[in-house]
C-alpha positions in Angstrom: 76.4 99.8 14.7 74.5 98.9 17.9 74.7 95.9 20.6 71.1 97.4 21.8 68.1 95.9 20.5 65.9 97.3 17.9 62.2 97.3 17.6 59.6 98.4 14.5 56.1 99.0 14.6 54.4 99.2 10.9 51.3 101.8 10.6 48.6 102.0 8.3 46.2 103.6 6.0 43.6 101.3 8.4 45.9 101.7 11.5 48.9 100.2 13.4 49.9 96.7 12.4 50.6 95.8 16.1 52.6 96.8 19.1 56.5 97.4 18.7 57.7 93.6 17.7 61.7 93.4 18.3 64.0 92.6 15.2 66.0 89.7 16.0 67.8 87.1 13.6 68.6 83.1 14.4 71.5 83.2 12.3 74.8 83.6 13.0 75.9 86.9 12.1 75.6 90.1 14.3 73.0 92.4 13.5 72.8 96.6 13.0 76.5 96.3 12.5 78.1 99.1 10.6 77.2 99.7 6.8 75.2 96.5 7.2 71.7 95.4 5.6 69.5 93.0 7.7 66.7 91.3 6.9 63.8 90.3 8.6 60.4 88.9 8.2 57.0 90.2 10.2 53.6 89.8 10.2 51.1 91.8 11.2 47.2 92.0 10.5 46.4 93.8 7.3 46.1 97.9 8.2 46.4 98.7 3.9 49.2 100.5 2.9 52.3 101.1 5.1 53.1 104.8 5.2 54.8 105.3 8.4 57.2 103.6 10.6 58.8 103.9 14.1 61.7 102.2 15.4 62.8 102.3 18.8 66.5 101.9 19.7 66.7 100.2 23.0 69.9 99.9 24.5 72.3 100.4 27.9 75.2 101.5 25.5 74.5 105.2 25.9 75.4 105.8 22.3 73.6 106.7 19.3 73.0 104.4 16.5 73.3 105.3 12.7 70.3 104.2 11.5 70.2 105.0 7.2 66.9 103.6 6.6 64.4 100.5 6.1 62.1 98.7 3.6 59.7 97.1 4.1 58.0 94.9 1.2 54.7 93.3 1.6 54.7 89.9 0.7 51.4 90.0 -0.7 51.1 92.9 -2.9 54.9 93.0 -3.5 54.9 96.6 -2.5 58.1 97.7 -1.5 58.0 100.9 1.1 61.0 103.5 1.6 61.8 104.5 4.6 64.9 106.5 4.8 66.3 107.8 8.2 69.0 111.0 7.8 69.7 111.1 11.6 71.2 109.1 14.6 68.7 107.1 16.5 69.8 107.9 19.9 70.1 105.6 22.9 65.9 104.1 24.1 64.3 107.0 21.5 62.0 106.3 19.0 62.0 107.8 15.4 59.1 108.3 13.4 59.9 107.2 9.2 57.2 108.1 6.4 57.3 106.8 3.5 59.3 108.3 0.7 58.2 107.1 -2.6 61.2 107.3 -5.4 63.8 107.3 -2.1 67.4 105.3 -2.2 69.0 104.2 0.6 72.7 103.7 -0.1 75.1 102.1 2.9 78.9 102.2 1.7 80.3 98.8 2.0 82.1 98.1 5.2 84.4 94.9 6.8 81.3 94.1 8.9 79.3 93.4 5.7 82.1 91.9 3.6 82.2 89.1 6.7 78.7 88.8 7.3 78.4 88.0 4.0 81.2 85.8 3.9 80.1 83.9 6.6 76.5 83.3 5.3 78.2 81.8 2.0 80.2 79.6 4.0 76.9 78.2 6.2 74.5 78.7 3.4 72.0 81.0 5.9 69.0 82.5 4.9 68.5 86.2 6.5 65.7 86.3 7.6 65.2 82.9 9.4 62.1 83.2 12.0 59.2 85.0 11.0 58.2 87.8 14.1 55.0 88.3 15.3 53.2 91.7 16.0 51.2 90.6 18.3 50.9 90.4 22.4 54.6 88.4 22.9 52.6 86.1 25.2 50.2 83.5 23.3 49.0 82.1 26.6 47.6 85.5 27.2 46.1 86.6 24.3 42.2 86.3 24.0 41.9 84.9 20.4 37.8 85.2 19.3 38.5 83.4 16.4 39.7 79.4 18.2 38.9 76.8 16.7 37.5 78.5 14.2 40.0 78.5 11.5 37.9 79.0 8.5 37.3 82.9 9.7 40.3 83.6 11.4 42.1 86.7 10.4 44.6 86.6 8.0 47.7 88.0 9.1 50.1 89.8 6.7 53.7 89.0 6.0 56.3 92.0 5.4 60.2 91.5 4.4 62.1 94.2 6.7 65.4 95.1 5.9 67.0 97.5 7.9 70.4 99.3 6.7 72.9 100.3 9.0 75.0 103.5 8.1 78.8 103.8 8.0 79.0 106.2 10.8 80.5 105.1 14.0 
């Protein structure tokens, strides 16, 4: 697993979804822990179908991160997008994913995940508890064209990330 923080950034048949958003989760578990699925939610505008993904493994460890893969489902079309990973992520690099149609990411089942999971019966949390936006991290700065103009403001997409963690130390 990692302590560092990870980031995604979805890309398009129209485009990039938005700048790299980081993945962070409100419950109590830790996250990227070994052989360990997290889940996420994201939104992002509308760029068609997701075919390619990079994540960015930013972190002061020094030490790689055993990345297996992520999936990312639109919660609109209820398309769900492969995206394995069959290397290390090392320390602040970024890795490029495309979409693998057919592909199956499998994570052997480790203590981390047996506890997490454990844990999350116990408090009754929901993974993926805050949605993330891709968009400018600052609202206060962000020139929006559309205020106060609701009816034809853009509407963003949501996508369900879930990002597997491999069994390698």
């Amino acid at each position: 697993g990692t302590l560092g923080n990870v980031l995604i950034q979805l890309h398009g048949q129209r485009g990039t979804a938005g700048p790299f958003v980081e993945l962070r989760n409100t419950s109590l578990h830790d996250v990227f822990e070994q052989s360990q699925k997290d889940m996420f939610i994201i939104r992002g505008r509308d760029v068609g179908p997701i075919r390619e993904i990079a994540v960015r493994h930013a972190t002061q460890e020094g030490r790689p991160w055993g990345l297996a893969g992520v999936i990312v489902r639109n919660q609109k079309t209820h398309e769900e997008i492969v995206f394995p990973c069959r290397e290390e992520v090392d320390a602040n690099a970024v890795v490029n994913l495309r979409a693998q149609p057919g592909a199956v990411i499998s994570i052997a089942p480790g203590r981390a995940k047996a506890a997490a999971e454990a844990r999350a019966k116990t408090a009754a949390l929901e993974p993926a508890s805050k949605v993330l936006f891709l968009d400018h991290a600052d609202k206060s700065r962000c020139h929006n064209p559309y205020k106060g103009m609701a009816a034809l403001q853009p509407h963003p997409l949501s996508f369900d990330v879930s990002v597997l963690t491999s069994d390698v130390k």
